[in-house]
C-alpha positions as CSV (number, residue, x, y, z in Angstrom):
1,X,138.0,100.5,105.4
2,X,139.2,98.3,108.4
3,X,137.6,100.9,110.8
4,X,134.0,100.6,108.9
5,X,134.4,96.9,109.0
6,X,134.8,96.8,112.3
7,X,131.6,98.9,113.0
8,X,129.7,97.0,111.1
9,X,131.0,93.7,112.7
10,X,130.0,95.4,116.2
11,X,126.7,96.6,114.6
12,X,126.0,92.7,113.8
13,X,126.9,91.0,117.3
14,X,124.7,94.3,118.9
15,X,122.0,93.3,117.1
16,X,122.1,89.7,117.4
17,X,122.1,89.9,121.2
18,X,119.7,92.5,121.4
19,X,117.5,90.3,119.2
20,X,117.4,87.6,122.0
21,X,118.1,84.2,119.9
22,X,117.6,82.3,122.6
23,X,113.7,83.4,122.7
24,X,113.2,83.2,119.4
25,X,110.9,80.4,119.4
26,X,108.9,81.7,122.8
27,X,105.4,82.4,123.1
28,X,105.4,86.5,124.1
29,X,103.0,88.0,127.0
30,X,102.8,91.3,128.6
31,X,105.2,89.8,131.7
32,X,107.6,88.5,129.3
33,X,110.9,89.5,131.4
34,X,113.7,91.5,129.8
35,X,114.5,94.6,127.9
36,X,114.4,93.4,124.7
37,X,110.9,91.5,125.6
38,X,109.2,94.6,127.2
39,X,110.4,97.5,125.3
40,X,110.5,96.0,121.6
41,X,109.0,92.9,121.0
42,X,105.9,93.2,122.9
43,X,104.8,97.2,121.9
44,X,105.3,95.8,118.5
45,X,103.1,92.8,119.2
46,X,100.5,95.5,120.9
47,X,100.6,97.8,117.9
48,X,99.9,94.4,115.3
49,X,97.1,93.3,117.6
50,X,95.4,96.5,117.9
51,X,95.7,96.8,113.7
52,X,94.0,93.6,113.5
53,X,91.0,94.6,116.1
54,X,90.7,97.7,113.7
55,X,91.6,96.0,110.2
56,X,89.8,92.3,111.1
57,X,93.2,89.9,110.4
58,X,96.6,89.5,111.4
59,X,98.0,89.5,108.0
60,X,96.3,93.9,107.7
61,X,97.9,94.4,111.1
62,X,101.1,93.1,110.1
63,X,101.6,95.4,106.9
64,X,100.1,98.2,108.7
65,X,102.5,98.0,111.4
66,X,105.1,97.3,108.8
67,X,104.1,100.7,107.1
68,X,104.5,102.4,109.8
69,X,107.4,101.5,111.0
70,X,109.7,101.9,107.3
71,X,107.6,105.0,107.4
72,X,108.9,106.5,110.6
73,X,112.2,104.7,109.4
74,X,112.3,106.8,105.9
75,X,114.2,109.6,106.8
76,X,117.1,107.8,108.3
77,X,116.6,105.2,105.2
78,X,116.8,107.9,102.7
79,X,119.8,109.9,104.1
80,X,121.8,106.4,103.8
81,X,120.2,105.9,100.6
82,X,121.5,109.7,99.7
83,X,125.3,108.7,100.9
84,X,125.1,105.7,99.2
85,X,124.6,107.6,95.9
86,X,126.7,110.5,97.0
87,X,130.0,107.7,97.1
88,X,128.6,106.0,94.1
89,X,129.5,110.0,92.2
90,X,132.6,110.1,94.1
91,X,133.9,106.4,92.6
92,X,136.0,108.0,89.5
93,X,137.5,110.7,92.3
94,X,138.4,107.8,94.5
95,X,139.6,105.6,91.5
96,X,141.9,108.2,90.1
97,X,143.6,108.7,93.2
98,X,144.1,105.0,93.9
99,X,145.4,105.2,90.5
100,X,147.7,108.0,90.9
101,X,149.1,106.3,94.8
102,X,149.2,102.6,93.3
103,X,152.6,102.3,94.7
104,X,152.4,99.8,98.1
105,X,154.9,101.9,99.8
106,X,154.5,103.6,103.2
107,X,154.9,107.2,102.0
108,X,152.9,106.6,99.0
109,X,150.3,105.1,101.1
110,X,149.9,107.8,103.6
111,X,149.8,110.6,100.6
112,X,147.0,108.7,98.8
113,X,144.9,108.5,102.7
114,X,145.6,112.3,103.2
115,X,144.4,112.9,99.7
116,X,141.5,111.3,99.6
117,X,140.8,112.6,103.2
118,X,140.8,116.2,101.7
119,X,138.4,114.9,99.0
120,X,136.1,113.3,101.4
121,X,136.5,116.6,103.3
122,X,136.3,119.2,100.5
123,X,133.2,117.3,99.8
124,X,131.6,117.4,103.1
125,X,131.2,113.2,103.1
126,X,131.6,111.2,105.5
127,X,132.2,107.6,104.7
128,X,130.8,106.1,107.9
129,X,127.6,108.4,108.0
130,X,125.4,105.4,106.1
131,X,126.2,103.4,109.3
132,X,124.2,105.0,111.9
133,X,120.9,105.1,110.1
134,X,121.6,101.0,110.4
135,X,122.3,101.3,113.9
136,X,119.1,103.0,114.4
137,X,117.0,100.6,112.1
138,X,118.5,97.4,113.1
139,X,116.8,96.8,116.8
140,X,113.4,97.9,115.5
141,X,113.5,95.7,112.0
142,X,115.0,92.9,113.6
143,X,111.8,93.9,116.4
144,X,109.5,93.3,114.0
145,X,110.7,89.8,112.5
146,X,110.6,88.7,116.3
147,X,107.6,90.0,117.2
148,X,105.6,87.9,114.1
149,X,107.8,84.9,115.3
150,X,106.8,85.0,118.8
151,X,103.3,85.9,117.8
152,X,103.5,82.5,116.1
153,X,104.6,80.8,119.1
154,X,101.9,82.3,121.3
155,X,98.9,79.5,121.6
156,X,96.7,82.2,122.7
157,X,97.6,84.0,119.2
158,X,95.9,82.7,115.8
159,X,97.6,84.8,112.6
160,X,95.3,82.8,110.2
161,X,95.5,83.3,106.6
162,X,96.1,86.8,104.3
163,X,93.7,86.1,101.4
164,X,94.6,82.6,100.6
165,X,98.1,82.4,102.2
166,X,98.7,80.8,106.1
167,X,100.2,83.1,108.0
168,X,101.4,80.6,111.0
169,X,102.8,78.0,107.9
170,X,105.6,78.4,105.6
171,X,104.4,79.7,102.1
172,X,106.6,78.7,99.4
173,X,104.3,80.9,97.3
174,X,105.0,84.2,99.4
175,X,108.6,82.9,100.1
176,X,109.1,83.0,95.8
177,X,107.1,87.0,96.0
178,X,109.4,87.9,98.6
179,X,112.4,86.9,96.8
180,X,111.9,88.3,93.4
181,X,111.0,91.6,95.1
182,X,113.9,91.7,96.7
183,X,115.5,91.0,93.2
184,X,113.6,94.2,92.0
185,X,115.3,96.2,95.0
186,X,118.2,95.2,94.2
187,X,117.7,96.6,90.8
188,X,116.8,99.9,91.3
189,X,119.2,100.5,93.6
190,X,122.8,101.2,94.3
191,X,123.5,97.3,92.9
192,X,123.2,98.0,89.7
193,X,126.5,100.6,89.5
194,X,128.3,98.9,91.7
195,X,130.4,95.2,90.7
196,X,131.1,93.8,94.4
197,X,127.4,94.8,95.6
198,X,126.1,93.0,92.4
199,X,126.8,89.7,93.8
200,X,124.4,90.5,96.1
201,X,121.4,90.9,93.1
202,X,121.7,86.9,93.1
203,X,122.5,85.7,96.7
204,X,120.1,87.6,98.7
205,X,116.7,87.0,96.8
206,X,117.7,83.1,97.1
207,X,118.4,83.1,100.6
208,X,114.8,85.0,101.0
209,X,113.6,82.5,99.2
210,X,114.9,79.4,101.0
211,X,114.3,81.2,104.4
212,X,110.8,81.8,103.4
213,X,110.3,78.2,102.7
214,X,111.3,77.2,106.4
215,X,109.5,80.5,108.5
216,X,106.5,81.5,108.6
217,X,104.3,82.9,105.9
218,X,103.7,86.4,108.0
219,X,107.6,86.9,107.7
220,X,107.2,86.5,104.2
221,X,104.6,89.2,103.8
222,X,106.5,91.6,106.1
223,X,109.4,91.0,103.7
224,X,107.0,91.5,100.5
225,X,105.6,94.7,101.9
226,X,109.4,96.0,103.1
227,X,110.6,95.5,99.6
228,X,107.7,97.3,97.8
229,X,108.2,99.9,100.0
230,X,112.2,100.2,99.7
231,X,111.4,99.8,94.9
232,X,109.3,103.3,95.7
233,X,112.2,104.7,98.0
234,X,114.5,103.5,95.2
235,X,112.3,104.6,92.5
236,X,112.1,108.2,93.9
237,X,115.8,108.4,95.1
238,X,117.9,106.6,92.3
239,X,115.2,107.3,89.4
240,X,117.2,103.5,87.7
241,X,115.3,104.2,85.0
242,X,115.9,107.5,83.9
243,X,119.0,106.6,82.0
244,X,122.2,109.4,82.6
245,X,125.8,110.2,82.9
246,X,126.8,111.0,86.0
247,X,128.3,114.2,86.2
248,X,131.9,113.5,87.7
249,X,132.3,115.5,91.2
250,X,134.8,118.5,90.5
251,X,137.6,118.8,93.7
252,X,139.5,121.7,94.3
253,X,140.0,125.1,92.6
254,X,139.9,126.2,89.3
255,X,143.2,125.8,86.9
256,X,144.4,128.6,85.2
């Protein structure tokens, strides 16, 4: 557990500097200096641009970049989503063996890690497999939010409107869409069987919310679009509303 908190830790700091904070706020160009700048934000600035020459507005190249990208994105999202579930089976496993290795002492402790490493094993699961898909995702998501942010900063760039809603403005009305989708994700998703990640179901569309109420209205509508795309990924892989018992995982050989 420490271990995967420590990668995820790491994961967070890589992302925030390769995110560039300090640019945040910066018009972007084509001689924009840096890594980050040349290689992420601006082909994603490109790729909206050209979706708007093709499309006619900012707001169609926005959600057909977004598409794209949670498209090309999908496998790695679905294989974490597939772990995700996989652990979710595994929980009475897990909890019978914490169970059974309650004790705090050292020995006890070490036989309840070695027997859970044979589940884990026997199982073929790896506990830290759901964090590279993130690793992956992270730079290009985080990309994306940059690349509308900087668009907005660019004088020579006018995002407009999306039917009725500015673009270059907060929009407390996409900020309040944004936030309830992300309250449907949450959902259909691995939230729902899962106490500490239920917390979640009520922080996180709040804090899309307030954050839509202070950015842009294009981040809103790339966060709208995201989430209707990651309720059909849930939809497909956790089917929330076929109602089942899940079938516990059987470990090791059969007793005679």
């Amino acid at each position: 557990m420490k271990k995967r908190t420590a990668l995820i830790l790491m994961l967070t700091v890589v992302s925030v500097f390769l995110a560039g904070c300090g640019e945040f706020n910066q018009p972007i160009y084509d001689t924009s200096e840096g890594f980050w700048n040349k290689y992420i934000v601006w082909p994603i600035v490109s790729l909206i641009v050209t979706f708007k020459d093709l499309l006619g507005t900012y707001g169609f190249g926005i959600i057909a970049v977004t598409i794209i990208i949670r498209l090309v994105l999908l496998p790695l999202m679905i294989k974490q989503a597939q772990n995700s579930k996989r652990m979710q089976e595994m929980q009475p496993i897990l909890n019978g063996l914490k169970e059974k290795y309650k004790s705090k002492d050292a020995v006890t402790q070490q036989k309840y890690r070695e027997e859970m490493q044979k589940v884990m094993t026997e199982q073929k699961i790896n506990p830290a497999a759901g964090c590279l898909p993130v690793l992956i995702q992270m730079p290009i998501i985080i990309g994306l939010y940059h690349a509308i942010s900087r668009m907005n900063a660019t004088p020579e760039i006018e995002i407009g409107k999306f039917l009725w809603f500015e673009l270059g403005t907060p929009s407390v009305i996409l900020a309040i869409i944004a936030g309830l989708m992300q309250f449907v994700v949450l959902r259909t998703g691995p939230a729902m069987d899962n106490p500490q990640m239920k917390v979640m179901m009520y922080i996180m569309p709040f804090m899309i919310m307030f954050m839509g109420t202070i950015l842009p209205g294009a981040l809103a509508l790339y966060w709208v679009i995201g989430n209707i795309i990651s309720i059909i990924q849930n939809i497909f892989i956790y089917k929330p509303f076929k109602k089942k018992e899940v079938a516990p995982v059987k470990v090791g050989g059969k007793k005679k």
